[in-house]
C-alpha positions as CSV (number, residue, x, y, z in Angstrom):
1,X,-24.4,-12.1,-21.5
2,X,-26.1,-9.5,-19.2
3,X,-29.7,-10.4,-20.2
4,X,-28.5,-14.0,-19.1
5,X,-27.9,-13.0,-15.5
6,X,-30.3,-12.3,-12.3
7,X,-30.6,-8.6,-11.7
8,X,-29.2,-7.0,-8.9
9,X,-29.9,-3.4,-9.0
10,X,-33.1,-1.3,-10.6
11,X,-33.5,2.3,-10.3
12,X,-36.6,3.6,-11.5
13,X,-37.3,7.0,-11.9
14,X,-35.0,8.3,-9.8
15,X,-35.2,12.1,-8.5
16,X,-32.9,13.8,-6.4
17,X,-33.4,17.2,-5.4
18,X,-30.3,19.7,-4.0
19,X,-31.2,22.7,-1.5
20,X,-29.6,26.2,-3.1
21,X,-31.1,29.7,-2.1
22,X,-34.0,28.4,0.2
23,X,-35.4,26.0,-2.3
24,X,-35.7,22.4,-3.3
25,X,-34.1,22.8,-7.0
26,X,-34.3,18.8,-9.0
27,X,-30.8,18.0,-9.8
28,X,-31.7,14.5,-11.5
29,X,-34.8,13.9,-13.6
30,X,-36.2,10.7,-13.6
31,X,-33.3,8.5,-14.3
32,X,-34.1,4.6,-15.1
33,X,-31.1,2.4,-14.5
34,X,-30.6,-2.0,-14.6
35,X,-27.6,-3.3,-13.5
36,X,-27.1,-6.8,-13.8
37,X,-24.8,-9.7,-11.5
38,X,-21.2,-9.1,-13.0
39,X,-21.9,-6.4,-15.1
40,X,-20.7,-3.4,-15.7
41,X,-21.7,0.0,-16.2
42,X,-20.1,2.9,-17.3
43,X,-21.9,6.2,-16.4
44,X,-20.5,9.3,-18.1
45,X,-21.5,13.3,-18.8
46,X,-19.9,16.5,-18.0
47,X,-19.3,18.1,-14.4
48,X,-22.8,18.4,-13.2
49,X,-23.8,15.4,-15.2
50,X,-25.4,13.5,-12.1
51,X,-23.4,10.7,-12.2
52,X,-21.8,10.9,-8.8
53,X,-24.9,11.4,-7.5
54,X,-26.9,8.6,-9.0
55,X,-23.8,6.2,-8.0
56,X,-23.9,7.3,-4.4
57,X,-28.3,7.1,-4.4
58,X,-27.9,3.1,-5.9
59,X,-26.2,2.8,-2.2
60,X,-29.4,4.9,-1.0
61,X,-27.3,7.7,0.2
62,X,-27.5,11.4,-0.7
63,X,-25.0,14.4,-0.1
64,X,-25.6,17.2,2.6
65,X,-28.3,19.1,1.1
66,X,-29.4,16.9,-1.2
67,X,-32.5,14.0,-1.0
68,X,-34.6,11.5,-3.2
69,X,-37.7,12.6,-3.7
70,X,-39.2,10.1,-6.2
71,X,-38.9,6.8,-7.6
72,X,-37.3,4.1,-6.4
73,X,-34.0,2.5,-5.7
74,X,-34.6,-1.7,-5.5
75,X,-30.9,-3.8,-4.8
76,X,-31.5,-7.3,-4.7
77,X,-35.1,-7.1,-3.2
78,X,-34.6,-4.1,-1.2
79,X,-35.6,-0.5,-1.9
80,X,-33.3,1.6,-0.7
81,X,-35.5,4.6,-0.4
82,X,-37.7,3.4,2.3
83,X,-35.4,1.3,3.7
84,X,-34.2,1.8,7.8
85,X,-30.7,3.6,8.8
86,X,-30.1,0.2,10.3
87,X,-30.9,-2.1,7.3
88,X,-28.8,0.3,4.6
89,X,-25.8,0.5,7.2
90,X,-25.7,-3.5,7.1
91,X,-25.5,-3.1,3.0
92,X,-22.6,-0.4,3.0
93,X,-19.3,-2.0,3.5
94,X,-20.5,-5.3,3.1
95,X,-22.6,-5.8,0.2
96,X,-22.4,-2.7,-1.5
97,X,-18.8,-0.9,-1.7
98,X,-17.9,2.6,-2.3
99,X,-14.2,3.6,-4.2
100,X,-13.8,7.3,-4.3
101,X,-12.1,9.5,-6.8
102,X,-9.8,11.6,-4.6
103,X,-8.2,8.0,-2.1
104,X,-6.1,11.0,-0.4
105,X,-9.3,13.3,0.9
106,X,-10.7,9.6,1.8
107,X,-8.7,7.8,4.2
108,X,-7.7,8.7,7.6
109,X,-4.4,10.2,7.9
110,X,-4.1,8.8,11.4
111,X,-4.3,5.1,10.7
112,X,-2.3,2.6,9.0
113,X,-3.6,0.7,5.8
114,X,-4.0,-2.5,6.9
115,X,-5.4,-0.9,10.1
116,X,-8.3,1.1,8.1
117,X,-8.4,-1.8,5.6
118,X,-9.5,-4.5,7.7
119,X,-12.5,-2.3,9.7
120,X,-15.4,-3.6,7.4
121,X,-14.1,-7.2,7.0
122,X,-13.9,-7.2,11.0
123,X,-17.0,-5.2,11.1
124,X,-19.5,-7.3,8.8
125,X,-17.2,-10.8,8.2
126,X,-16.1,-10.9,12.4
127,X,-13.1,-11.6,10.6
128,X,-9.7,-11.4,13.6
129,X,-7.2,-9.1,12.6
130,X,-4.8,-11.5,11.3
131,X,-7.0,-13.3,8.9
132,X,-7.9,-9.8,7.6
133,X,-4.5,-8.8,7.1
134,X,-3.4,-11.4,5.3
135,X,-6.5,-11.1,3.1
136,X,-5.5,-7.2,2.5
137,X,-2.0,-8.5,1.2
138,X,-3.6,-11.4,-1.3
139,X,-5.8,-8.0,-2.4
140,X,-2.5,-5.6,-2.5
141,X,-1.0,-8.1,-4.6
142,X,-3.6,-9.1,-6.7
143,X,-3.6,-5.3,-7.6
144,X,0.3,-5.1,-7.9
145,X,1.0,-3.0,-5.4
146,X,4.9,-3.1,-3.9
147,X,5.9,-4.8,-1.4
148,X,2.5,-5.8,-0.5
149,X,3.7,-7.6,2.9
150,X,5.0,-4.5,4.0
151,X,2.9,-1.8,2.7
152,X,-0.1,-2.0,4.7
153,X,2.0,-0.7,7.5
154,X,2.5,2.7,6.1
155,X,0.1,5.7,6.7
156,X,-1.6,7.1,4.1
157,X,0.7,10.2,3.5
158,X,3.6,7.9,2.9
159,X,2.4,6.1,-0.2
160,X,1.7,7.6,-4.0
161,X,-1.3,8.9,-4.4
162,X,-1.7,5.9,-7.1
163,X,-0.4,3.4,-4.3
164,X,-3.5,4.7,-1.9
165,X,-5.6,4.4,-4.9
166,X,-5.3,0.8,-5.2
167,X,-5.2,0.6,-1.6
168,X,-8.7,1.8,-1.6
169,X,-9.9,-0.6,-4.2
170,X,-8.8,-3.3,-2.2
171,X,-10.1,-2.0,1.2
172,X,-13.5,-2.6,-1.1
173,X,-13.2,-5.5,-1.9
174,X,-12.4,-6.7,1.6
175,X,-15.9,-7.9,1.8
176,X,-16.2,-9.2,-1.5
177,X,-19.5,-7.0,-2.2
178,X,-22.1,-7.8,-4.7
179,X,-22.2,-4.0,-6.2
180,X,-18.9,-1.6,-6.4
181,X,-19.7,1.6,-7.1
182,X,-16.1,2.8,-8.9
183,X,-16.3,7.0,-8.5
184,X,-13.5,8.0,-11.0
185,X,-11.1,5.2,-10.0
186,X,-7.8,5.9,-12.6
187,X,-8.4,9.7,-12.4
188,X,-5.0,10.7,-10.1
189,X,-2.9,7.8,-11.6
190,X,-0.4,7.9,-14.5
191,X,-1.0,5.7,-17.5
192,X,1.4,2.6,-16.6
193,X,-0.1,2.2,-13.6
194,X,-3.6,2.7,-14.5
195,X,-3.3,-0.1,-17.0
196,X,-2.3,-2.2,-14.2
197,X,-5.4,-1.1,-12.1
198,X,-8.0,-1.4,-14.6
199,X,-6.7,-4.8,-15.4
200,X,-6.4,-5.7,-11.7
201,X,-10.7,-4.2,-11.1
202,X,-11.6,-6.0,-14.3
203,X,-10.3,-9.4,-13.2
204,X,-11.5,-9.0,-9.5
205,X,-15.2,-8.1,-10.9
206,X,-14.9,-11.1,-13.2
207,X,-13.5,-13.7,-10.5
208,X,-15.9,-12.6,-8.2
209,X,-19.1,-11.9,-10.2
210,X,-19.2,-8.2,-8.9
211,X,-21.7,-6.0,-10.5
212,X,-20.1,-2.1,-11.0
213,X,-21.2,1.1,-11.5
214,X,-18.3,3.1,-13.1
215,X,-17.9,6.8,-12.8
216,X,-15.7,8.7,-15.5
217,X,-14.8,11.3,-17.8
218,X,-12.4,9.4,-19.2
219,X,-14.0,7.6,-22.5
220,X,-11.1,5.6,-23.2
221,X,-11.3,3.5,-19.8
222,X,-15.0,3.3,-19.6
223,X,-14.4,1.8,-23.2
224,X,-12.4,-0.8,-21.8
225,X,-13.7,-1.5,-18.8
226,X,-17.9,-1.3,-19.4
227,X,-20.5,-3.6,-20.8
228,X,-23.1,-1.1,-21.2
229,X,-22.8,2.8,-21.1
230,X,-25.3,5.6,-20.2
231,X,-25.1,9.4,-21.0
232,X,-26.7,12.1,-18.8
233,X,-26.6,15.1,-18.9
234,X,-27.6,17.8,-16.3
235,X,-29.3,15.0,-14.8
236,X,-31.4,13.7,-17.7
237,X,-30.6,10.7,-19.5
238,X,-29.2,11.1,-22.7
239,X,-28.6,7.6,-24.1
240,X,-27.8,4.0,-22.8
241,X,-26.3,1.0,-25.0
242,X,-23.6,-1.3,-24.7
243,X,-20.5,-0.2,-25.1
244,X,-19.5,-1.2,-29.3
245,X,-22.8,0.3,-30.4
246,X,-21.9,3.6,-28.3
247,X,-18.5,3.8,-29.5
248,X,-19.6,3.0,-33.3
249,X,-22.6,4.5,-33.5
250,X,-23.4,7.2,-30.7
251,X,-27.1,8.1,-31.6
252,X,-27.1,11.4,-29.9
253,X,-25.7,15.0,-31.0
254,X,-24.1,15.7,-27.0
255,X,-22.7,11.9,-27.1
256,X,-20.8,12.5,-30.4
257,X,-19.8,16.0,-29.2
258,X,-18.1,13.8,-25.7
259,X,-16.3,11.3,-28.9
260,X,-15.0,14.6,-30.3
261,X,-13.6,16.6,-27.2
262,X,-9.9,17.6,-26.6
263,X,-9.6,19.5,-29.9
264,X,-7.5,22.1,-28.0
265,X,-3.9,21.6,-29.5
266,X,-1.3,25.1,-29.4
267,X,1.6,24.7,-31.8
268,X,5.5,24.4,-30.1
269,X,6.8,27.9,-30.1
270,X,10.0,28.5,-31.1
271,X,12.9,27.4,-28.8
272,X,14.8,30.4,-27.1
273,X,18.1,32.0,-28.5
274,X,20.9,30.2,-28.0
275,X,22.9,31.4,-24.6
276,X,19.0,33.0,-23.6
277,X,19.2,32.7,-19.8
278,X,16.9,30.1,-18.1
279,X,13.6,31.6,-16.0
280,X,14.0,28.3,-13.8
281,X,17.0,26.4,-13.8
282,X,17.3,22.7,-11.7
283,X,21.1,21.8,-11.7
284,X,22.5,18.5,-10.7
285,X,19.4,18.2,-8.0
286,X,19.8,14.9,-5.6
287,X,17.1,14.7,-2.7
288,X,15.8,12.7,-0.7
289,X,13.0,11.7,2.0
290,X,15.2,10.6,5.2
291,X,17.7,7.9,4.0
292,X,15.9,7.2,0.8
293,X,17.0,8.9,-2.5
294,X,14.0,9.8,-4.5
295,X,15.8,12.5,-7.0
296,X,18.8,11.2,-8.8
297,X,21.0,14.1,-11.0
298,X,17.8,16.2,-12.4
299,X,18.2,18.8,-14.8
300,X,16.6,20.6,-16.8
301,X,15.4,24.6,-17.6
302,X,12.5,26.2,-18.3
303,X,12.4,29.7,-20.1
304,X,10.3,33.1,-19.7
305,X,6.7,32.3,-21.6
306,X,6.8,28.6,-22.2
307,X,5.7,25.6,-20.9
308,X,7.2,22.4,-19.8
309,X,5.7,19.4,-19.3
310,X,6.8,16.8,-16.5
311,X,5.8,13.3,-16.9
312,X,6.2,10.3,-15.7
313,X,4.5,7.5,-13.7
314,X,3.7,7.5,-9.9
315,X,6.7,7.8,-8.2
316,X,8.5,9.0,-11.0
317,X,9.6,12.2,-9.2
318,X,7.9,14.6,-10.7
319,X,6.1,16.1,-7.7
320,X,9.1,15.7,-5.4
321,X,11.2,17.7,-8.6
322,X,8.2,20.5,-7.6
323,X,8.9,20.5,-3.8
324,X,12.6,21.4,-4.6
325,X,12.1,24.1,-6.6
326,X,9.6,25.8,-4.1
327,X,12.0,24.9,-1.1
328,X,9.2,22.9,0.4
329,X,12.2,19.6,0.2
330,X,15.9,21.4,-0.1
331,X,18.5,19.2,-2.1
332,X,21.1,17.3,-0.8
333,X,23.1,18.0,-3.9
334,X,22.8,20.3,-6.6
335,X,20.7,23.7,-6.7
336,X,18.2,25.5,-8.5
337,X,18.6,29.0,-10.0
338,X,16.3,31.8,-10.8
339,X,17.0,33.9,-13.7
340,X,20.4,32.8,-13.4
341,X,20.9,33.0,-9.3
342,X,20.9,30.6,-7.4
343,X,18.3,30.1,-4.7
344,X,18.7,29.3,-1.1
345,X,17.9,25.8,-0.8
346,X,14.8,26.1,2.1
347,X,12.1,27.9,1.5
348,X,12.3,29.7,4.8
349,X,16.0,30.8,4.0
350,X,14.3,32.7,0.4
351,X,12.8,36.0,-0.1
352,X,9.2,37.0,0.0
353,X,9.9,38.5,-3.3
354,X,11.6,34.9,-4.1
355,X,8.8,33.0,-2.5
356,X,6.3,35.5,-4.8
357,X,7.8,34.7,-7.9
358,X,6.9,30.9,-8.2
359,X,3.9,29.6,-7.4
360,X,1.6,26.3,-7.3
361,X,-2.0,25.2,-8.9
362,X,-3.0,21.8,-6.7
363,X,-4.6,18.8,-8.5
364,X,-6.9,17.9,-5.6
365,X,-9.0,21.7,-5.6
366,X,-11.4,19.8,-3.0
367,X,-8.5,19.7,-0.6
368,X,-6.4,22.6,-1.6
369,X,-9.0,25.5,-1.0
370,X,-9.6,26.1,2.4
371,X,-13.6,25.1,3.4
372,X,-15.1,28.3,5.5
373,X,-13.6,30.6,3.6
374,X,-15.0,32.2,1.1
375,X,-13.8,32.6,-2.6
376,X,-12.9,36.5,-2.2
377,X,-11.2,35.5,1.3
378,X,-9.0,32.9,-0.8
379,X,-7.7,34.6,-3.7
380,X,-7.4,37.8,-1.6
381,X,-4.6,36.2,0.5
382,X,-1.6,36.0,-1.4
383,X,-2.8,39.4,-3.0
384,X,-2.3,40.5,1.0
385,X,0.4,38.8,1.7
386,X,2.9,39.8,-0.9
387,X,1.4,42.7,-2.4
388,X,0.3,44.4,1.0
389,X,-3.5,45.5,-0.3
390,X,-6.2,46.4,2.1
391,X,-9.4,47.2,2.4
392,X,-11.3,48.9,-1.8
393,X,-7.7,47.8,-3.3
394,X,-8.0,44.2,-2.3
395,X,-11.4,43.7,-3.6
396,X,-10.6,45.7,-6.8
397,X,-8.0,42.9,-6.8
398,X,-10.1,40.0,-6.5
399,X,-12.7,41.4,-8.5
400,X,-10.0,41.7,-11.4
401,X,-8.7,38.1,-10.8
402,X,-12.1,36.4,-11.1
403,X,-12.3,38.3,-14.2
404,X,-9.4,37.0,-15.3
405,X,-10.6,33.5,-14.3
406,X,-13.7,33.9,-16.4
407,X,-16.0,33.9,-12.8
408,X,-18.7,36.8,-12.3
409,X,-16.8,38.5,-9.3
410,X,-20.8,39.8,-7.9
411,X,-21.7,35.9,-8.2
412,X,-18.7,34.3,-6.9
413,X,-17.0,36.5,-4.4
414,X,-18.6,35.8,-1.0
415,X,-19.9,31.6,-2.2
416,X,-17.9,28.9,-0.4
417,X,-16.0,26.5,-2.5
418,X,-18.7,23.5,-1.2
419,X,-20.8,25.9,-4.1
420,X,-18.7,25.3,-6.9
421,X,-18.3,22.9,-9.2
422,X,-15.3,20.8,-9.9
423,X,-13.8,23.3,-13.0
424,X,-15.0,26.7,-11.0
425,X,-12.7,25.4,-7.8
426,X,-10.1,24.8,-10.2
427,X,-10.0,28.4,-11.7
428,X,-10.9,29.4,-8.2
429,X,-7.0,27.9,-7.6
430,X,-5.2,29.5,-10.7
431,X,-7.1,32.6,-9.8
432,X,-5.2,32.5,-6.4
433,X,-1.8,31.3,-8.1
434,X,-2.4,34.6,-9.9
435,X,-2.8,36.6,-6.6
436,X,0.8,37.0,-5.9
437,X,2.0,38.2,-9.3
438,X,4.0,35.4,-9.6
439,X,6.4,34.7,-13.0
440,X,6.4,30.6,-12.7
441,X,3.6,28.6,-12.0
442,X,3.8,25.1,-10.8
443,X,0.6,23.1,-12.2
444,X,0.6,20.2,-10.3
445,X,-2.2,17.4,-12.3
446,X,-4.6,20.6,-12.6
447,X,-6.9,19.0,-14.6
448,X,-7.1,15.1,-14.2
449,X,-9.8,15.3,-11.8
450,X,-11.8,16.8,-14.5
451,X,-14.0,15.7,-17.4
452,X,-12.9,16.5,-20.8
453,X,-15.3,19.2,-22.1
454,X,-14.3,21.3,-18.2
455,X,-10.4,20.2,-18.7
456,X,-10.1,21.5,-22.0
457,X,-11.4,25.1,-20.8
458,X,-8.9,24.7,-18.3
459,X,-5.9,24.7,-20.6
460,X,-7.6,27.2,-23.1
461,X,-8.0,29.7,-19.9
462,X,-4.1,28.6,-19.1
463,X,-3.2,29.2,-22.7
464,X,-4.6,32.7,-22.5
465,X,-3.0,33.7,-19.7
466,X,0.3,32.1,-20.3
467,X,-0.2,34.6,-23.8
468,X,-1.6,37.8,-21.3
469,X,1.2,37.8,-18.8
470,X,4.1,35.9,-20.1
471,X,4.1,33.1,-17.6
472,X,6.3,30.4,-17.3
473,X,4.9,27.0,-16.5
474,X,6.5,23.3,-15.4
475,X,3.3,21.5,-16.2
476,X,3.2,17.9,-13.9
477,X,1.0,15.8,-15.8
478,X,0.2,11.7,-16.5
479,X,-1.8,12.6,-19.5
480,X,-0.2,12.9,-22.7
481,X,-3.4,14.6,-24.2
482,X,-2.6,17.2,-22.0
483,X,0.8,16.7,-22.9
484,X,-0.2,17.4,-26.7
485,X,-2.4,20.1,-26.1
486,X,0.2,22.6,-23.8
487,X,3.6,22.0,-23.8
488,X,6.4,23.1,-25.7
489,X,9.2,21.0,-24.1
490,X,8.7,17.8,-22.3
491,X,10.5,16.0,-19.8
492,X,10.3,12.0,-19.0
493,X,11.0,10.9,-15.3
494,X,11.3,7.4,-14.1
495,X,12.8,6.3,-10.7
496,X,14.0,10.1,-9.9
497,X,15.8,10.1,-13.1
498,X,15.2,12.4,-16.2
499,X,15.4,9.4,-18.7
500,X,14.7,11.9,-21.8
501,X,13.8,15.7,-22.5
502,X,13.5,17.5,-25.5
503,X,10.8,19.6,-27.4
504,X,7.3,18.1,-28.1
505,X,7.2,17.5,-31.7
506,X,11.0,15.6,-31.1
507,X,9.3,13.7,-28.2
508,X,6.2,12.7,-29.8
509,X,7.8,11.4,-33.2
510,X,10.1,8.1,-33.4
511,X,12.1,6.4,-32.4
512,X,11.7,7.1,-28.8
513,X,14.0,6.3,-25.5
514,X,12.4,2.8,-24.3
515,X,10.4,3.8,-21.4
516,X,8.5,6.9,-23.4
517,X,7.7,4.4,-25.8
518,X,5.8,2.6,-23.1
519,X,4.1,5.8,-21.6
520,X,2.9,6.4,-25.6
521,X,1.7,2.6,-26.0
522,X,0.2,2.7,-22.8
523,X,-2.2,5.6,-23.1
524,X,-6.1,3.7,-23.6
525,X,-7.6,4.1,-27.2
526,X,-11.2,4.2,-27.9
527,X,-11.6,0.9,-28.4
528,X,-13.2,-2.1,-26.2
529,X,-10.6,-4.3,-27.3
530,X,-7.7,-2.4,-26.8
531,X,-7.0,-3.5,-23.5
532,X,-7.1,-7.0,-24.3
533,X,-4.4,-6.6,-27.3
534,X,-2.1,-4.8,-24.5
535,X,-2.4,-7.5,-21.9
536,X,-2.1,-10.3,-24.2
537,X,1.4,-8.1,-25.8
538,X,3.0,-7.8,-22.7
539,X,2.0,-11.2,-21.3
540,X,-0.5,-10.2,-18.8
541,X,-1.4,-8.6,-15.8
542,X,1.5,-10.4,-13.8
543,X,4.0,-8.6,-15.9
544,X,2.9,-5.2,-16.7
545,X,5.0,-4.2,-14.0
546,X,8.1,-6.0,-15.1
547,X,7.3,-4.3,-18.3
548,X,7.6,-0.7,-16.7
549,X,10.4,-1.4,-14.6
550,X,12.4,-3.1,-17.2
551,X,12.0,0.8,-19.5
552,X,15.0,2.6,-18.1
């Protein structure tokens, strides 16, 4: 159907060179891409693949330190590499559209939705601002966000991070663009909603002929949601077909080693002695955000040594569940106990030593890790803080920690985190979890902003620890992979409630409370179709929500 339709955008030869030591090093090698009116494309590699980096150069932009230094970039009639500030500013926004991976590092925390939604539409359309608004409500809507009338009022801060995610698709379709370029879209949202989302994107690029490029790790959705695929690696092209010859019949050794990731799987360990006192206890816990209730009666405990996986979709809880036990949000009923004690409710009412012994890994590691300072300055910190080093100690420290981390301390210790990649920031944030010595660890989404192959180090370096030091960890997750691969308890959250808990092997096998049973079935298979069959079981895009909220 492609071949059938006018081309919109050809890359040819495209290189990109990054500056690193005082050199021009070529980060992409002659890439070819052809993107078609309405199609899709999936692009997909590893961290450090290039694909970021070709998707922002089809919009003829280039990071700080980065530039094109051959070949060409041709949209609709226009090559992008030789075109004026002026005449590529015109493009961005109106014709060509941008969705970013992390929505929370990308919108301004100072103004409203509909506020930042409607700037391009009343930049390039001249649309007034009531016209506009009412066009970002048909646009929440048509992407089932709640209370869509209402919504665009909030600031950023007081939505879901998959609420602003949405948001941000429909802030680019404002100006209905000819060319989306979709940079890891589905990557912070659970797995109910992201059906809902890639339903939503699919039928907005179908109704209005919009050609994508779409970013991702994730194999399942581009399965779903590409005509064609490429692989790259390290900047080269590996393969390119469309999308039920890849999946069948990947031609390529590194493409059928992508097909076979996620083989890391630890067995359940044995459940504690009966009358074995908790590590972490949450009793009874209510709580709420001003005169809203967002936590309704949780409980559950987590032991010395094992893991626990929180899930749920957006909204669920499962982050607010986190806040309480660090004191960040005290309860307004109900309490949670360490080792049997009870800790004061606010965080500023606890113990440094209390404050030590749990600890947090952030999903975002772009926004958690502080930007002028310097690796050694950030894991040295907490070391500082709670442990009092100075001076040969602290680096001895440090040194030790990004051993433990699996980062050469001589190579990494004085870089900025702008100088590592996605999985080395990561690390770079258990590393400094680590600092304080801490028994508990918090991992808050640690590894859905990553691709597979970089993710699955990540829980194999969390595994080893978790063996080393006898950690305890409440793992926060929406991806039941990850779910599969590290826990040995689990427990399901929906609407502030703990709707069902028990150990992995008893979660994962039938028959299941109702609403797990959708988180299983909703999980994307590797297969094009799959999507389809789902829709067409639960009656459609206009009632996938119904279907979650019904599950409880």
């Amino acid at each position: 159907m492609a071949s059938e339709k006018s081309v919109l955008l050809t890359i040819k030869d495209l290189r990109i060179e990054g500056y690193s030591d005082e050199q021009w090093i070529e980060i992409v090698h002659g890439v070819d891409l052809t993107l078609h009116r309405g199609e899709v494309m999936g692009l997909i590699g590893e961290s450090g693949a290039g694909k970021s980096t070709i998707g922002l150069a089809a919009m003829g932009f280039t990071r700080d330190g980065c530039r094109i230094s051959g070949g060409s970039v041709n949209f609709d009639g226009i090559d992008l590499t030789t075109a004026t500030r002026g005449e590529k500013r015109a493009l961005r926004g109106s014709r060509i559209a941008y969705v970013a991976q992390s929505a929370a590092a990308s919108f301004n925390p100072a103004h409203k939705l509909f506020d930042q939604h409607s700037e391009s539409a009343r930049l390039h359309r001249t649309e007034n601002w009531k016209d506009s608004r009412e066009d970002a409500i048909e646009l929440y809507r048509q992407l089932r966000l709640p209370n869509p009338d209402e919504i665009g009022f909030r600031y950023p801060h007081q939505v879901s991070g998959g609420q602003l995610q949405r948001a941000m698709t429909a802030m680019a379709m404002s100006c209905r663009p000819d060319l989306i370029i979709f940079d890891e879209p589905t990557t912070a949202l659970d797995v109910t909603t992201q059906i809902e989302v890639l339903a939503a994107i699919r039928d907005i690029v179908e109704q209005f002929n919009t050609a994508a490029l779409y970013i991702t790790h994730d194999l399942a959705v581009v399965a779903q949601m590409a005509d064609r695929i490429k692989v790259l690696l390290k900047g080269d092209e590996v393969e390119e077909a469309e999308t039920v010859k890849m999946l069948s019949d990947p031609q390529e050794d590194y493409t059928k080693s992508l097909w076979a990731v996620r083989s890391f799987e630890r067995d359940e360990k044995p459940r504690p002695p009966e009358g074995t006192t908790p590590l972490v206890s949450v009793k009874g816990v209510h709580a709420s955000y001003g005169p809203v209730k967002v936590l309704h009666d949780v409980s559950f405990d987590i032991h010395k040594g094992r893991t626990v996986a929180v899930v749920g979709e957006s909204g669920s809880g499962k982050s607010t569940t986190a806040r309480v036990i660090t004191g960040l949000l005290p309860p307004s009923e109900g309490h949670v106990e360490f080792l049997g004690t009870p800790l004061p409710r606010a965080y500023k009412d606890r113990t440094k030593d209390q404050l030590r012994q749990a600890q947090m890994i952030y999903q975002m590691a772009d926004t958690a890790l502080n930007p002028k300072k310097s690796i050694g300055e950030i894991i040295g910190r907490p070391a500082q803080f709670y442990g009092g080093l100075r001076g040969a100690d602290l680096k001895k420290r440090v040194d030790q920690l990004l051993d433990q981390i699996e980062l050469e301390p001589s190579l990494y210790y004085h870089r900025l985190p702008s100088e590592l990649s996605g999985g080395q920031k990561q690390r770079v944030g258990i590393a400094r979890a680590l600092a304080a010595e801490p028994t508990f660890i918090i991992c808050d989404e640690v590894t859905s902003a990553l691709d597979q192959l970089v993710a699955e180090g990540i829980l194999r370096l969390l595994d080893k620890l978790q063996k080393e030091l006898d950690l305890a960890y409440m793992f926060i997750t929406h991806d039941l992979a990850t779910v599969r691969s590290i826990a040995d308890e689990v427990v399901v959250m929906k609407e502030g409630k703990v709707v069902e808990a028990g150990g992995k092997t008893e979660m994962f096998t039938p028959p299941h409370h109702e609403y797990t049973d959708l988180l299983l079935s909703s999980v994307p298979e590797m297969d094009p179709d799959w999507l389809d069959k789902l829709l067409k079981e639960r009656g459609g895009i206009t009632n996938l929500g119904e279907a979650a909220s019904s599950q409880i």
